[in-house]
C-alpha positions in Angstrom: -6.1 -1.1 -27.4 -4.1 -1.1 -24.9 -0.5 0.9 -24.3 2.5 -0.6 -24.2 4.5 -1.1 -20.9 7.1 1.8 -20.6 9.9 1.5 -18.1 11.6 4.0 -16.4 14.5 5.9 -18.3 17.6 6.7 -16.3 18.9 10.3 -16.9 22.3 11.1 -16.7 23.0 13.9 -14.6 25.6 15.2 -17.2 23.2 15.0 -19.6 21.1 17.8 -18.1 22.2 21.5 -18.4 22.9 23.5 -15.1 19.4 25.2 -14.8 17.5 21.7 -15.4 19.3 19.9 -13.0 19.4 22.8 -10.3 15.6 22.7 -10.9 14.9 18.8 -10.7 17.0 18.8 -7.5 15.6 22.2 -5.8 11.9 20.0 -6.8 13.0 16.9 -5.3 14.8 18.3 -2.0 11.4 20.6 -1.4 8.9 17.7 -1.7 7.1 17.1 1.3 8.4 14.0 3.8 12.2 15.1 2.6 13.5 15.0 6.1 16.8 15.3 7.2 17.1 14.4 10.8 18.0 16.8 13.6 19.9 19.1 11.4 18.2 21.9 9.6 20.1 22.2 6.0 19.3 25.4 3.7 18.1 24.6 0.5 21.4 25.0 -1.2 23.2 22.6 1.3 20.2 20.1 0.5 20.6 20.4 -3.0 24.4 19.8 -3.0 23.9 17.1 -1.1 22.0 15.1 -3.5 23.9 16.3 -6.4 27.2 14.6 -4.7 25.5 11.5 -4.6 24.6 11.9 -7.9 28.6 12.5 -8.5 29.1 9.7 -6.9 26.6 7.5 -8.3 24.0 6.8 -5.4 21.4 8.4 -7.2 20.7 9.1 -10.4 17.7 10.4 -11.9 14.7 8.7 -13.6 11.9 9.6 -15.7 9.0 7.9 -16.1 7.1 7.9 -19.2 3.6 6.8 -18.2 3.6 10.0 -16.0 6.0 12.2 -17.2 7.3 12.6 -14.0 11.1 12.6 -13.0 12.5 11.6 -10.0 15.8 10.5 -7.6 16.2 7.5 -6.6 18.8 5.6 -4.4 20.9 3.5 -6.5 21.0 0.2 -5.2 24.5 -1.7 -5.7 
């Protein structure tokens, strides 16, 4: 029998409390192929980066169900 389709579930930031979100955005700034250009950024300059385009709402964060896995993703408008 086969498992039904489960999309991706958007997560709202808010939704999160502090040390989850530091902790998906420290795991999502320190993957491998994250790469900034030029500019060498410390961690916590990376991670506010992507939590003010969070803010702002190009990103948000998804979690996928068929792998458990959570990620952030550009939001495209």
């Amino acid at each position: 029998m086969d498992e039904p389709a489960r999309n991706p579930i958007d997560i709202p930031h808010t939704q999160l409390s502090a040390s989850a979100l530091r902790g998906v955005l420290e795991s999502f700034v320190l993957r491998d192929g994250t790469d900034y250009g030029r500019v060498e950024f410390s961690l916590e300059q990376k991670v506010q980066h992507v939590l003010r385009q969070l803010e702002r709402g190009e990103a948000k964060i998804v979690f996928d169900p068929r792998d458990n896995s959570v990620d952030i993703v550009v939001v495209r408008k």
